[in-house]
N, C-alpha and C positions, 0 to 999 in steps of 0.2 A: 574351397578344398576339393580336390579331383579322389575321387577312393575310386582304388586299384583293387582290392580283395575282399573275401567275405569279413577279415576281421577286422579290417578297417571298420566295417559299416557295421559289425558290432559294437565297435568301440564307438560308434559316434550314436549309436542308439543304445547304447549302456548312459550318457552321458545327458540324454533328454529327461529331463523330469516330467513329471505326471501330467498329464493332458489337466486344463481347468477342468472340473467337474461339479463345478457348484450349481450349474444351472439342472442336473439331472442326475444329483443325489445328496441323500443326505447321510449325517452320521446318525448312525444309531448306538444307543448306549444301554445296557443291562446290565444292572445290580440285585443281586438275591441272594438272601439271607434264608437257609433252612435252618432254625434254630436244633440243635442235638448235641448238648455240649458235654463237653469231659472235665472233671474235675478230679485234682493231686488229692488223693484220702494221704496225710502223713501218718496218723496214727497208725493204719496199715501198711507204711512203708518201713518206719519205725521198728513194730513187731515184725517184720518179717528180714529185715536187718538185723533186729538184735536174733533171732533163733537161728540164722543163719551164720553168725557172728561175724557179717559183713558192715565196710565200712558204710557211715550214709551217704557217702558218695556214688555208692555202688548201682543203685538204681532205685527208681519210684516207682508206686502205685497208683495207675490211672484208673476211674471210675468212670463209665458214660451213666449218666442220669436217667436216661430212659430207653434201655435194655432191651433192644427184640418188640419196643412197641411198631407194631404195624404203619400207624398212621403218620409216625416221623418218618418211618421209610419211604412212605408214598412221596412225602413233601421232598425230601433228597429227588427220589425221582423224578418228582415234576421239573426239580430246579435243572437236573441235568439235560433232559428233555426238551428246559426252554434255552440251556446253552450252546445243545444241538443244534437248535433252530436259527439260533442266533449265531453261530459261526458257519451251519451250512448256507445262508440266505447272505452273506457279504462279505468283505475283503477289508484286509488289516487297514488298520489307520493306526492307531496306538495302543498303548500296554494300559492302558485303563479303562480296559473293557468298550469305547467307543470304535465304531468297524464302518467300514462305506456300505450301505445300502444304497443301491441303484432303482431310480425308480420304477423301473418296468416291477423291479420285483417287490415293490412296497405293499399293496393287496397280498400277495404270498405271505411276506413276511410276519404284517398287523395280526391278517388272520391265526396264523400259526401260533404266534406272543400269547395274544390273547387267550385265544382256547388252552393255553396252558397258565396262564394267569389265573385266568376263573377256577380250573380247577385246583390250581394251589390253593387259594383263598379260601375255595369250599370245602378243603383239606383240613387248612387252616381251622374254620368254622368248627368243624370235626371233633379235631384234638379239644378245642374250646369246651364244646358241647359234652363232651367225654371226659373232661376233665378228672373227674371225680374217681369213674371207675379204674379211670389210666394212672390215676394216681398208687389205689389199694393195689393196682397189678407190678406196679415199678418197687411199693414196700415189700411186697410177696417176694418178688424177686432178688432184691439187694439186701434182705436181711437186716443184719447188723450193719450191713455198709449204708441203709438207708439214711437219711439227714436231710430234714424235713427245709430245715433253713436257704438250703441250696436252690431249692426252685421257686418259682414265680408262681402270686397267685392264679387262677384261675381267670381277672379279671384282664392279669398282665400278661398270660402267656401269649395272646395275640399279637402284642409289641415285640417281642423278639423273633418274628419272623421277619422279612423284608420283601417285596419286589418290586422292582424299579424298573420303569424303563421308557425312553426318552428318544425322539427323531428332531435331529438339530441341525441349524446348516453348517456345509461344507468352510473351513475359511477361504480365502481366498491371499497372495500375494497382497496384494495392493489394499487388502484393508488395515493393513498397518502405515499406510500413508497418514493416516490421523495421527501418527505420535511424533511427536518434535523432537529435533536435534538428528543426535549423530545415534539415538539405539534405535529409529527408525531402520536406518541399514542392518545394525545388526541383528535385530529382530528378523528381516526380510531373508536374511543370508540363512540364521536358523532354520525360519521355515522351507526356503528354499530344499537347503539340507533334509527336512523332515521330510517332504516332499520325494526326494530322492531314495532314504529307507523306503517310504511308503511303497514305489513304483519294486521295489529287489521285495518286499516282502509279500506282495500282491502275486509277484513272478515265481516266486518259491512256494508260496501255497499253493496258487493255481498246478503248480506243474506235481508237486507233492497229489496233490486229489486227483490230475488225470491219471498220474502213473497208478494209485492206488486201484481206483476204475476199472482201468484198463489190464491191472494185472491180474484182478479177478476174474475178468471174458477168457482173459488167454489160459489159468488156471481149468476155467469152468471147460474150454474147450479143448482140453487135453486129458480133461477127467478119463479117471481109467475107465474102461467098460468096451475099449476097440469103436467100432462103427455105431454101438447101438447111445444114441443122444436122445432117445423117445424121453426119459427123465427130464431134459433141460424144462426149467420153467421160464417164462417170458420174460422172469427179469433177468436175465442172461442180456438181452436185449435194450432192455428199456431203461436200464440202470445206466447206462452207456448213453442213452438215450438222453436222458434228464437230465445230465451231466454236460454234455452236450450243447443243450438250448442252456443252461443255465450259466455254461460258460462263456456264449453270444450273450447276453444279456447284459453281464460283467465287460464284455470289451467293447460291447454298444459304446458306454460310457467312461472307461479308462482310455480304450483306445489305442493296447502294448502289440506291439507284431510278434511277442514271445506268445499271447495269449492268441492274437489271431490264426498264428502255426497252429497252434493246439487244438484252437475249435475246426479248422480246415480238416485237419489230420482226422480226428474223430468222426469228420461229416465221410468223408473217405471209407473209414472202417463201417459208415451204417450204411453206406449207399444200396441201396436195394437188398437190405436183407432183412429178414426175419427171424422169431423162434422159429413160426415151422419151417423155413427154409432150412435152417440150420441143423433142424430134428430130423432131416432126411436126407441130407446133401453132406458125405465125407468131402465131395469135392470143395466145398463153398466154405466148410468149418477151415480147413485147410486153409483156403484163401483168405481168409478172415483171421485166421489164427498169424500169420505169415505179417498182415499187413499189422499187426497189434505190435507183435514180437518188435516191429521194425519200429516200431515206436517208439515203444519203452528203450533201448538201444538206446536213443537221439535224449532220452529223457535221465540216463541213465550219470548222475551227474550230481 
């Protein structure tokens, strides 16, 4: 096949599935369970139906069990913190929670997991250990709405929390040669197909995160205040920066030339600059701001 234009040679790199990547990543998978649950009072939806003389269709009253206590909000926290971690450190693979982790950035990521594991758990331990008094602060608070029956003892509240999490290899095509007949092919075709989401949805995050990146530089350097940038902090820079290597990393091992434009372009916008170059030079913000702008433009999609 001769290609004659740029869209040809789109259409024929739209059309490539995902480089193999099972020699230099795995899937990583996270499951967490911050227990804080809510529970329908009918009797209070009841009485507040019949004095409003609405039908009971009309609507319910929800109750959360444990009200403004501190230490479940910490657990919320941690969990979102380690889905931070876990969505910043890899790229789509499927909707159930398993993502590509590359191995350059495997130590990044354990470490990360971890440190927010432990302090869940000790979180955890916490609420455990507190029990008691978290309990008289939840009746203080809920009144009459209190209902002792609703929660877990003390020995059980530790079961209803969760976290999980798991580094598993990549598949591969060819390990469904083991199955016999004719769903071997169809088997192959699906993943194939999977294969193909995977590469569009790797390509839409990725570009999704530079543009976001990027339109925070060009924001930050258009900040009102004229000429005076003595204000910018270093991560005006380094945000861009991390961003950056972290998106080399990712296309070490996928391998997409949407992603390798991307890390190019960005290596372009840092080449020889700095905060303080930037805290003093109108000319360089300028140059800098000009070549972002031209970015986001191309990303702009």
């Amino acid at each position: 096949m001769t290609i004659t234009n740029d869209n040809e040679l789109n259409m024929v790199l739209d059309s490539l599935p995902l480089p193999s990547i099972s020699a230099s990543a795995v899937l990583a998978e996270l499951s967490i369970g911050s227990y804080n649950p809510q529970r329908k009072d009918h009797r209070v939806t009841d009485t507040v139906n019949t004095v409003e003389g609405a039908s009971s269709d009309t609507g319910q009253y929800t109750k959360r069990l444990f009200p403004g206590i501190k230490l479940f909000t910490q657990v919320k926290t941690l969990e979102m913190r380690a889905r931070l971690v876990h969505r910043e450190l890899t790229m789509p693979w499927s909707d159930n929670g398993q993502r590509i982790l590359v191995t350059p950035i495997i130590p990044e990521y354990v470490f990360g997991i971890s440190a927010v594991r432990n302090d869940f758990w000790a979180t955890v331990l916490d609420i455990q250990n507190n029990y008691d008094a978290i309990m008289l602060e939840v009746q203080h608070k809920m009144g009459a709405l209190f209902d002792p029956s609703l929660y877990p003892s003390r020995l059980d509240i530790v079961k209803q929390f969760k976290f999980h999490e798991a580094r598993v290899p990549v598949p591969e095509t060819n390990d469904f040669d083991r199955i016999a007949g004719s769903a071997q092919a169809v088997m192959r075709e699906e993943f194939e197909r999977h294969l193909r989401h995977v590469r569009e949805g790797i390509v839409v995050e990725m570009t999704t995160n530079t543009r976001k990146v990027l339109e925070k530089m060009s924001e930050r350097l258009d900040y009102e205040g004229g000429d005076d940038k003595k204000g910018f902090k270093n991560t005006l820079v380094t945000n861009v920066s991390d961003w950056h290597d972290k998106l080399g990393k990712f296309n070490e091992v996928v391998k997409l030339p949407e992603m390798e434009k991307m890390h190019r372009q960005i290596g372009d916008v840092l080449d020889n600059i700095t905060p303080e170059v930037l805290r003093v030079s109108s000319e360089v913000r300028g140059d800098v701001k000009r070549k972002v702008d031209s970015i986001l433009k191309t990303l702009d999609w």
